[in-house]
C-alpha positions as CSV (number, residue, x, y, z in Angstrom):
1,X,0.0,0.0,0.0
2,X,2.0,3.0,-1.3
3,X,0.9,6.0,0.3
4,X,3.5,8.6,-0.8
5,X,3.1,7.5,-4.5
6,X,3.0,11.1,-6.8
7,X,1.4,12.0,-9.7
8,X,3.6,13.8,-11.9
9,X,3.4,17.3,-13.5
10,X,3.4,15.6,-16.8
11,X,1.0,13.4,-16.2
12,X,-1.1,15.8,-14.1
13,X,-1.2,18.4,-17.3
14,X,-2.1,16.0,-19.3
15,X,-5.4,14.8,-17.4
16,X,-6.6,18.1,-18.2
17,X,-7.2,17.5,-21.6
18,X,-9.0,14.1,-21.4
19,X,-12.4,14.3,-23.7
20,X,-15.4,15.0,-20.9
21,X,-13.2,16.0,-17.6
22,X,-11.8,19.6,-19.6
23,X,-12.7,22.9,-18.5
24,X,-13.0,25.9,-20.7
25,X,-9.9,28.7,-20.3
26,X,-11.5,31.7,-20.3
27,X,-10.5,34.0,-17.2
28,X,-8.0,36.7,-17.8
29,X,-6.1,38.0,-15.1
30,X,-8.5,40.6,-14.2
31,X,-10.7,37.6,-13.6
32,X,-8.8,36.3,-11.2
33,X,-8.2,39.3,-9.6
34,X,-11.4,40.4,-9.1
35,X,-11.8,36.8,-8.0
36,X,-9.4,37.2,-5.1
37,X,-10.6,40.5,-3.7
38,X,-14.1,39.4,-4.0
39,X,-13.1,36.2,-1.8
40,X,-11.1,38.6,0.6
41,X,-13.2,41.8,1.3
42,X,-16.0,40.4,2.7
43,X,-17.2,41.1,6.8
44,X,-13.8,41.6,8.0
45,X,-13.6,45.2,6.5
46,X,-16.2,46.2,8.3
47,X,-16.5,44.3,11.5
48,X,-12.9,43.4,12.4
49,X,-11.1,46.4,12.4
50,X,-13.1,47.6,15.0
51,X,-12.9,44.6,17.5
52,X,-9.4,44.1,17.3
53,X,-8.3,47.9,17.3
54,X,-10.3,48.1,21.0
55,X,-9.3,44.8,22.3
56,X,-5.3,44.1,20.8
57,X,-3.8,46.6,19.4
58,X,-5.4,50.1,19.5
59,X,-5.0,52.3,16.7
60,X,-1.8,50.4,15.6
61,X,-3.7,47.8,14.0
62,X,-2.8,48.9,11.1
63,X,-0.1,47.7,11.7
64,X,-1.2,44.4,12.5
65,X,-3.0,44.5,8.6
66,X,0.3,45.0,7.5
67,X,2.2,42.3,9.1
68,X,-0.7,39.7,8.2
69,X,-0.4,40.6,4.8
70,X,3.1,40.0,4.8
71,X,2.3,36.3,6.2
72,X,-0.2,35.7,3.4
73,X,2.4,37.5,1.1
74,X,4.8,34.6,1.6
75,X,1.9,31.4,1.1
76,X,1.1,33.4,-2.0
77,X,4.3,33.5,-3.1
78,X,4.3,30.0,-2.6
79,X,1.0,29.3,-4.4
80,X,2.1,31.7,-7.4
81,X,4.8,29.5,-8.5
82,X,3.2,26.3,-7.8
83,X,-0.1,26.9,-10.3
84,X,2.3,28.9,-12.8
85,X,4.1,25.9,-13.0
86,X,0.9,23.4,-12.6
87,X,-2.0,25.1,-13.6
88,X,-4.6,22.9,-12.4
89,X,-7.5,22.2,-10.7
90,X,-7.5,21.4,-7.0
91,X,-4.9,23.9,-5.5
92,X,-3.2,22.4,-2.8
93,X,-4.5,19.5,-3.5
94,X,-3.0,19.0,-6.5
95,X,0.1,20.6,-5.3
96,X,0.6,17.8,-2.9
97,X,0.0,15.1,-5.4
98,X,3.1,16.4,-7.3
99,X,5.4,16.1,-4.5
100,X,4.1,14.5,-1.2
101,X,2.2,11.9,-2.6
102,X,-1.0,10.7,-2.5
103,X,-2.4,10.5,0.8
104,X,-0.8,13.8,1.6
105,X,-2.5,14.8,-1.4
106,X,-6.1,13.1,-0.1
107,X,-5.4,15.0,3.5
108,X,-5.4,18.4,2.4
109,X,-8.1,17.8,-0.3
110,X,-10.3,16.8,2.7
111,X,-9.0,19.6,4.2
112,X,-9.8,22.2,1.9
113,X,-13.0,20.2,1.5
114,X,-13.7,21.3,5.0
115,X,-12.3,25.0,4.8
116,X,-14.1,26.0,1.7
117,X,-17.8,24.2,2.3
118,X,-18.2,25.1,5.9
119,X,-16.7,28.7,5.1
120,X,-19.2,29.2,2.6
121,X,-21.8,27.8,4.6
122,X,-20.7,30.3,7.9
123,X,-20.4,34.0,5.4
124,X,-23.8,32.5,4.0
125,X,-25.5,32.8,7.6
126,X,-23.7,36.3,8.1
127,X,-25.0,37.2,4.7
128,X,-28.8,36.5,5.6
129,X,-28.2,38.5,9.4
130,X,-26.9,41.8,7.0
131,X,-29.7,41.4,4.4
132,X,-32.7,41.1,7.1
133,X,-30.8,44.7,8.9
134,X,-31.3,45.8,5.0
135,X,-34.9,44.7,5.0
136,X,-35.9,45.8,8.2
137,X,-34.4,49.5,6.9
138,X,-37.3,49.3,4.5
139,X,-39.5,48.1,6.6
140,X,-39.6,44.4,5.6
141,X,-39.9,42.4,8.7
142,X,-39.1,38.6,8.4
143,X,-40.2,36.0,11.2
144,X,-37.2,35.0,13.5
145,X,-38.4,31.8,12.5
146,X,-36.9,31.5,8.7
147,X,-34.3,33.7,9.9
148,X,-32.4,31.2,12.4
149,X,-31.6,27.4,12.5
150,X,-33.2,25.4,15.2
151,X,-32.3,26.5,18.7
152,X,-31.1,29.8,17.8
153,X,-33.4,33.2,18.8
154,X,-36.5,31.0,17.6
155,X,-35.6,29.8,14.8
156,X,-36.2,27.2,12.8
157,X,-34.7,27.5,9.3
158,X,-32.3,30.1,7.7
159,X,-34.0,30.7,4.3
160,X,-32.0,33.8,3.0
161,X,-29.1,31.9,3.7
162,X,-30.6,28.7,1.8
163,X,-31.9,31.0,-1.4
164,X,-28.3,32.5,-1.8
165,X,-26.1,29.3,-1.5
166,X,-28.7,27.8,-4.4
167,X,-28.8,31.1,-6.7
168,X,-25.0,31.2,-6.7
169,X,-25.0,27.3,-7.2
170,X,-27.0,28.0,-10.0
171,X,-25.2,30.8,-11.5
172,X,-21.8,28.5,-11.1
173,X,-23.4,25.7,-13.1
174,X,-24.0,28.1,-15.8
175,X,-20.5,28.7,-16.5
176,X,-17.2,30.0,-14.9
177,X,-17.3,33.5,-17.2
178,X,-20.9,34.2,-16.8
179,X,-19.8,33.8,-12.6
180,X,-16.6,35.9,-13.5
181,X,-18.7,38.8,-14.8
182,X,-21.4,39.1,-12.2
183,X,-18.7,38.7,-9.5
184,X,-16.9,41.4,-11.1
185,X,-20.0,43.9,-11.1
186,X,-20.3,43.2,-7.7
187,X,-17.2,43.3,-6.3
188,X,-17.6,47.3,-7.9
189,X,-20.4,47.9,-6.0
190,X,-18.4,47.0,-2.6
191,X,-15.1,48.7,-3.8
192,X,-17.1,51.6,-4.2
193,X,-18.4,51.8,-0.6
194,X,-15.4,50.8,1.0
195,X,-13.6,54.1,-1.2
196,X,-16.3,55.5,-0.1
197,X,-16.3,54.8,3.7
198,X,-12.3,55.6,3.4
199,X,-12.9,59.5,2.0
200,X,-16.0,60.4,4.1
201,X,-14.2,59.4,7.0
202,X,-10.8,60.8,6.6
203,X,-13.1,64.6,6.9
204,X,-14.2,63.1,10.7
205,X,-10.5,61.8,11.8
206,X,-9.2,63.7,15.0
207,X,-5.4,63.3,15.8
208,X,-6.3,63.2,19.1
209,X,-7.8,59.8,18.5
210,X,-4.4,58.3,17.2
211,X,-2.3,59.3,20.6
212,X,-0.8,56.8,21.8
213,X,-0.5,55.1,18.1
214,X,0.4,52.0,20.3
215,X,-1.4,52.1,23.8
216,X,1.0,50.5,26.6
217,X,0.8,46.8,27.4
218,X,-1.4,44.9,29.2
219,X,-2.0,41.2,30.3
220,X,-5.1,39.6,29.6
221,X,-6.7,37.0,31.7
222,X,-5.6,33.7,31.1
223,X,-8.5,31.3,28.8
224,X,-9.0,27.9,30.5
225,X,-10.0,24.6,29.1
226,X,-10.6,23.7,25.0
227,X,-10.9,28.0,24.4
228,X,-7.2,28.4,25.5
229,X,-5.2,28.9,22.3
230,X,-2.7,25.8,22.1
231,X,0.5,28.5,22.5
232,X,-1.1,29.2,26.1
233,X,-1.1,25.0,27.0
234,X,2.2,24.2,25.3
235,X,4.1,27.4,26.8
236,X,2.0,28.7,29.2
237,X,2.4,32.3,27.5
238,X,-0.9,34.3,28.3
239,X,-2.3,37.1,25.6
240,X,-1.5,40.4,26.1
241,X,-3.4,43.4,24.5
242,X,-1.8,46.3,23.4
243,X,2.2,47.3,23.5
244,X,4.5,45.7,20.2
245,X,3.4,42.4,22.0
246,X,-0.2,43.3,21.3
247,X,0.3,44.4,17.9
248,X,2.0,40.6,17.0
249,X,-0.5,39.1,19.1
250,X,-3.7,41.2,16.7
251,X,-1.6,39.5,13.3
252,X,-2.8,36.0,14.6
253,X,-6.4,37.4,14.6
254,X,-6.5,39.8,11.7
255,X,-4.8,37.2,9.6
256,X,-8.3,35.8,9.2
257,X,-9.6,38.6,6.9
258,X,-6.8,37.5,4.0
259,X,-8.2,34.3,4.1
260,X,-9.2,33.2,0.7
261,X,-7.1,34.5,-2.0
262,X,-5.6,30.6,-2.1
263,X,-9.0,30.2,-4.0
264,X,-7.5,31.7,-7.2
265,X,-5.3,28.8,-7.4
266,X,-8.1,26.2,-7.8
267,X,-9.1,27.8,-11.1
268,X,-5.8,27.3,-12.6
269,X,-7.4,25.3,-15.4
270,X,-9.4,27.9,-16.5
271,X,-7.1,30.8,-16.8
272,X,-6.3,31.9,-20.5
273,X,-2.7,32.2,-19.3
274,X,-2.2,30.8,-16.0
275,X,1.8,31.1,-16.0
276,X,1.6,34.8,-16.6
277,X,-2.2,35.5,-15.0
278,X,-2.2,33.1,-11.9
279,X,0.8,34.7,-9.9
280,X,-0.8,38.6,-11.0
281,X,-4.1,37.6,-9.8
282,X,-3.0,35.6,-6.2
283,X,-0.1,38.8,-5.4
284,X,-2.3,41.5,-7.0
285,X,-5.6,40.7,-5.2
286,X,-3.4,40.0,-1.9
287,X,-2.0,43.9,-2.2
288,X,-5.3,45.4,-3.4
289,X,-6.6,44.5,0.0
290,X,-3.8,45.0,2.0
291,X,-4.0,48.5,1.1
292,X,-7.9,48.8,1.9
293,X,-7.5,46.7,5.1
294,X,-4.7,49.5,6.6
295,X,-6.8,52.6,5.3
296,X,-9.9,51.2,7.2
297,X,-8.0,50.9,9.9
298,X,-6.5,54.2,9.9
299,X,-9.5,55.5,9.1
300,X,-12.2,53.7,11.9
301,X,-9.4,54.0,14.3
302,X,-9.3,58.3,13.9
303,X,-13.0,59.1,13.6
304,X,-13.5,57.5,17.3
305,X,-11.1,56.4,20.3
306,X,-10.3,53.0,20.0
307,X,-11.7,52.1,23.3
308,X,-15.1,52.8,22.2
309,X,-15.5,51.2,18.8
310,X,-18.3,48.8,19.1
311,X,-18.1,44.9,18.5
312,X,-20.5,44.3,16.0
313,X,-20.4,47.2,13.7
314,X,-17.3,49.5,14.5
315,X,-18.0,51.3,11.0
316,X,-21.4,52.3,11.1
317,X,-21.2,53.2,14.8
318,X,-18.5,55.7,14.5
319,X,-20.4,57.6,11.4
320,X,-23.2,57.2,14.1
321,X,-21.1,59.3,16.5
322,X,-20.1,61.6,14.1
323,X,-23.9,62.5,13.3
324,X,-23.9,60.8,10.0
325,X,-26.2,57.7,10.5
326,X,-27.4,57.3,7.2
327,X,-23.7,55.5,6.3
328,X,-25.0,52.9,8.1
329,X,-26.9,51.7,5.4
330,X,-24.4,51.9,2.9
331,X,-22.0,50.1,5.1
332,X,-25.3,47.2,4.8
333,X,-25.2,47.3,1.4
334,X,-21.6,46.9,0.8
335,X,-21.6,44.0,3.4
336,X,-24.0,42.3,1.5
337,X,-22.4,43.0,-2.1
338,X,-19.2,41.3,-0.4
339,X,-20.6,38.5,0.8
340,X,-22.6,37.6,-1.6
341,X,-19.1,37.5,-4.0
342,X,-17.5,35.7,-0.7
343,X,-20.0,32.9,-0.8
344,X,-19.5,32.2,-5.1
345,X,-15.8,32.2,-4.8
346,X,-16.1,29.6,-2.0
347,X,-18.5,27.5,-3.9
348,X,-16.2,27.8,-7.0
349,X,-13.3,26.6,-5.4
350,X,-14.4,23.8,-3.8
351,X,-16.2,22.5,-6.6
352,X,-13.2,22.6,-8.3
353,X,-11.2,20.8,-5.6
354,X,-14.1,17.7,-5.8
355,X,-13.6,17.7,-9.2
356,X,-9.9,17.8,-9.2
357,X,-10.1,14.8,-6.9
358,X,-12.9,12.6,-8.2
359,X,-10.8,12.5,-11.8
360,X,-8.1,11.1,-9.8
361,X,-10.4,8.6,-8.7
362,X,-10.1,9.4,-5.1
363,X,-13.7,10.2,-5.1
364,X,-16.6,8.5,-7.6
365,X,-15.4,9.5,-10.7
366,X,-18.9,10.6,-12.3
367,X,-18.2,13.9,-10.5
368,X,-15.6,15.0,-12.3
369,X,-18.0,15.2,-15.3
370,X,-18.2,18.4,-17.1
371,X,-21.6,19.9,-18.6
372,X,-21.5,19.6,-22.6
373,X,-22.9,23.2,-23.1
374,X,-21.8,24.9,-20.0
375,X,-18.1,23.9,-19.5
376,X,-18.4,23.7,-15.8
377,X,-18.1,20.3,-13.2
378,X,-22.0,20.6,-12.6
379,X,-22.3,17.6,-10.9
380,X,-20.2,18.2,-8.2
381,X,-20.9,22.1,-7.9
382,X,-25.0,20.9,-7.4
383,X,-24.1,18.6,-4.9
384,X,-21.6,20.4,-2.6
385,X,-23.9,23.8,-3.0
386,X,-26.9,21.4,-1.5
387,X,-24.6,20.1,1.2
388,X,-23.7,24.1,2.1
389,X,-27.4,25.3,1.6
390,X,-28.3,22.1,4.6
391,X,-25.4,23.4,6.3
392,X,-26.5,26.6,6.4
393,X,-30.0,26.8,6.8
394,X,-30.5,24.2,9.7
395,X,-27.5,24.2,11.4
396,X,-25.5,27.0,14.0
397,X,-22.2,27.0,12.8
398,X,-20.2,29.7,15.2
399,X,-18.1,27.4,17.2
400,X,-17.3,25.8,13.5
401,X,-16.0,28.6,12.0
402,X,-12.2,28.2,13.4
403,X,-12.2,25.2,11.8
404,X,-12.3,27.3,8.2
405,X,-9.0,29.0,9.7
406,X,-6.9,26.3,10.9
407,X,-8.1,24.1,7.3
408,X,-6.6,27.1,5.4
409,X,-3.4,27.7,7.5
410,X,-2.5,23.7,7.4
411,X,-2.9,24.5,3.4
412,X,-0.7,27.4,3.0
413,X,2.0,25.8,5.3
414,X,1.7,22.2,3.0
415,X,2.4,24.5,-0.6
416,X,4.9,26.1,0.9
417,X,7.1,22.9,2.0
418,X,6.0,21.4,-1.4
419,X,7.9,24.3,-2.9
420,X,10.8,23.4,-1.8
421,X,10.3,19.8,-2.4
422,X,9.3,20.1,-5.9
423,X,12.7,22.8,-6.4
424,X,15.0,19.2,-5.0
425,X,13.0,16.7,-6.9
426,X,12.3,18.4,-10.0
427,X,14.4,21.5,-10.6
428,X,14.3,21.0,-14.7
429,X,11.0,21.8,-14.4
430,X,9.9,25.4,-16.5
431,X,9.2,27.6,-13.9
432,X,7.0,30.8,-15.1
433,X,7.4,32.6,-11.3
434,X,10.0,31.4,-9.0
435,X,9.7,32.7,-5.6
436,X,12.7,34.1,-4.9
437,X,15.4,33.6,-1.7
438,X,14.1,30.1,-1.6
439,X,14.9,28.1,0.8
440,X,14.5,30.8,3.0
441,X,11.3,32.4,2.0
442,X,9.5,28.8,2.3
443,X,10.5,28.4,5.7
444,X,9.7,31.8,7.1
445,X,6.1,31.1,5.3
446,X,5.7,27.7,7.3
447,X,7.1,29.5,10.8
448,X,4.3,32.1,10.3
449,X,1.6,29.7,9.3
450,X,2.4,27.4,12.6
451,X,2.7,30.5,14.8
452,X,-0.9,31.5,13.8
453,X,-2.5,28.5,14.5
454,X,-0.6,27.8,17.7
455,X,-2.6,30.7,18.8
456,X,-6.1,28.7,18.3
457,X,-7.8,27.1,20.8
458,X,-7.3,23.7,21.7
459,X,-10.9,22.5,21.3
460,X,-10.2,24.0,17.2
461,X,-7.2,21.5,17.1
462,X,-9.1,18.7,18.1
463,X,-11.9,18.6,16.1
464,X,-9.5,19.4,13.1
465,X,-7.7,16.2,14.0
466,X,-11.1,14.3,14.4
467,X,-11.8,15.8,10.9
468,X,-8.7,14.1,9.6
469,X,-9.2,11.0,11.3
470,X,-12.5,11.1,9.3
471,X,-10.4,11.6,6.1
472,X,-8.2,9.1,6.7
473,X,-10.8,6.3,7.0
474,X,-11.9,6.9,3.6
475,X,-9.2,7.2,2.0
476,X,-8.4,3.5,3.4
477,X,-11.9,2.3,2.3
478,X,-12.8,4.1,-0.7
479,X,-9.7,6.2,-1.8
480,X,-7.2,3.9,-1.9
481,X,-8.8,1.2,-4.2
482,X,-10.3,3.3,-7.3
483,X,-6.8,5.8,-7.4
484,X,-6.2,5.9,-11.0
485,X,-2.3,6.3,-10.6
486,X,-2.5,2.8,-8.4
487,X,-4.0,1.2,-11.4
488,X,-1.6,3.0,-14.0
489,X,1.2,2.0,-11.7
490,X,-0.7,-1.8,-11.5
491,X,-1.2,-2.5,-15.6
492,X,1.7,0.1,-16.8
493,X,-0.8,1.6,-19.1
494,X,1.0,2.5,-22.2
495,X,1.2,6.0,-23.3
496,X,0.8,7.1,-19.6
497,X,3.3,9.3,-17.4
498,X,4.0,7.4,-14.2
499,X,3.4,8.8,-11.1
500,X,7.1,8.8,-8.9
501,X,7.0,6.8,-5.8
């Protein structure tokens, strides 16, 4: 039972063309730009800034932006030269195939099965709480009842939740351009209200507000049980708020609100020019972001003191204190735009990561079937946006949602040791983007990824690990016996690229 066997770049390329499994190349790097910063400016623009300004790092969370986008910066770097040099379906998933093998390769698609369902499933239920604020502006008041899952304020099913995960199911099924262009109209809608929110507020910022730029330090009381994060168990270092300590400590936190822009990697297959257009649209959306992230910051952080931003809406509360209320709404409505995009992008890549695996046969291949007329892997797009629509209409999903963070972290830390296996085992390979200072950049990326998620808590770690356990157990009983490299490897198909053991 070979469980490091890999599949090679060769071979893995030339999957893509098989008769019935081939997608259509048709985003440009634009695309996959818009792509990214639709995935990435979602409820974190507005609601995290705030919280983590008043409880880490003051006005200095800029700062903490910053820093976190260096972090990503170095998995993307990562990720650029790895889908510029395989552009195919499946991300990390793929990724691993090509150099860890194939049950590494199994692992992280279950993992990114996990990260990019139940992540679509969680901004799905945040997307139905913004649009009922939106309709209770207009005076449209919907019953608690379709508004929460069972057990939660009444409820009993989340139907705005359900209605968008199937209309963006839909719209995915119909084809990856026609998704492209609607996420690119609305992804201008929220660009333009985050501009927006940036230039009104810069006429309500006081300098007063940003003295001290970093408040001093302070200890926090220590978390107990499964909520402790794992750094607090292992070293018994408790989190501090504020200082250069709290600024370090906020990275770990606002690190979260880059999440997504791996998600460009999984359409590899379908970019027009995916050595020159993945690496622009994985760095570009990455800095596009950045940029917004910090001015928000800035921006929330001078138009009220940090210590009395509010939890929940930090935006609209400080245009409140200002006397301009009516930005509230328009904050609404770019939360909505963003989440909407949030949600396709999610669905998008993890249909793509089901259909990268099921034509390796490590899931029933009849998913990997592509629509005749539409070009897109209908079949497993329909089924995972049912599973998400379940997900998130009858079930409450907010002690899940680390689970999205520590999925993606254990991703970007896997690409970026694969780079520097793939640079030992292969380095005639033609390399469109090479991340440069290799090994060191690598290493520095996998340092930052485990310091992050050493600051989760301990409860997150173990239901990852039961997650994987999960995995693991299929693999043995399903994945293992219809892998199409074992059978290559098995009859020595003629014509066909062997995997490398």
């Amino acid at each position: 039972m070979n469980l490091l066997r890999t599949k090679s770049v060769e071979q893995s390329i030339q999957d893509t063309e098989e008769p019935g499994h081939r997608l259509r190349r048709e985003l440009s790097a634009l695309d996959l730009v818009m792509f990214g910063v639709g995935v990435l400016i979602g409820t974190g623009i507005f609601v995290l800034t705030g919280q983590v300004a008043r409880d880490k790092a003051g006005p200095a969370v800029a700062l903490s932006f910053v820093l976190a986008a260096v972090v990503c910066g170095l998995a993307a770097l990562c990720y650029a030269e790895f889908s510029s040099t395989v552009p195919v379906a499946g991300s990390a998933y793929t990724f691993s195939y090509a150099t860890l093998g194939e049950f590494p390769a199994w692992v992280i698609g279950w993992d990114l099965i996990l990260e990019l369902a139940l992540g679509a499933a969680v901004v799905s239920v945040g997307w139905s709480g913004y649009a009922a604020s939106l309709l209770d502006d207009a005076h449209i008041h919907l019953p608690d009842a379709i508004l929460h899952p069972p057990g939660e304020s009444g409820g009993v099913v989340n139907v705005p939740a359900i209605v968008l995960v199937l209309l963006v199911t839909g719209l995915l099924v119909l084809g990856v351009k026609v998704s492209s262009r609607v996420n690119a109209v609305v992804v201008t809608i929220k660009l333009f209200v985050v501009l927006l929110v940036i230039v009104a507020g810069l006429f309500f910022v006081k300098g007063d507000n940003y003295r001290p730029f970093i408040p001093p330090s302070k200890s926090n009381p220590s978390v107990e049980g499964g909520e402790a994060p794992l750094i607090q168990v292992l070293f018994g270092i408790t989190p501090v708020s504020y200082g250069w300590l709290g600024v370090f400590a906020a990275v770990s936190v606002v690190f979260f609100a880059y999440i997504g822009f791996d998600i460009v990697a999984t359409a590899a297959e379908e970019a027009r020019r995916p050595q020159r257009d993945l690496p622009i649209g994985l760095i570009g959306s990455l800095v596009v972001t950045a940029v917004l992230y910090a001015a928000v910051s800035l921006v929330v952080t001078g138009m009220r003191d940090y210590t009395k931003l509010s939890e929940d809406a930090p935006l609209a509360d400080a245009f409140k204190a200002v006397g301009h209320p009516a930005f509230a709404t328009v904050i609404s409505v770019g939360a909505v735009a963003g989440l909407t995009t949030v949600v396709l992008i999610l669905l998008l890549g993890q249909s793509r990561v089901f259909f990268a695996m099921s034509r390796d046969g490590l899931l029933p291949a009849w998913l990997s079937a592509v629509h005749p007329r539409f070009g897109t892997p209908y079949r497993s797009t329909v089924i995972m946006g049912v599973i998400v629509a379940v997900l998130s209409g009858l079930i409450p999903l907010a002690k899940l949602a680390e689970l999205v963070n520590i999925g993606t972290l254990f991703a970007f830390l896997v690409v970026s040791v694969g780079v520097l296996i793939l640079r030992r085992t292969r380095p005639e390979l033609p390399r469109a983007f090479r991340v440069p200072l290799v090994p060191l950049l690598p290493v520095l990326s996998v340092l930052a990824c485990l310091f992050v998620m050493i600051n989760l808590p301990v409860e997150t770690w173990l239901r990852f690990l039961a997650w994987m356990a999960v995995g693991a157990v299929l693999y043995a009983v399903y994945g293992h016996r219809h892998s199409r490299l074992r059978r290559r490897e098995a009859v020595d198909v003629p014509g066909d690229v062997p995997g490398k053991s």
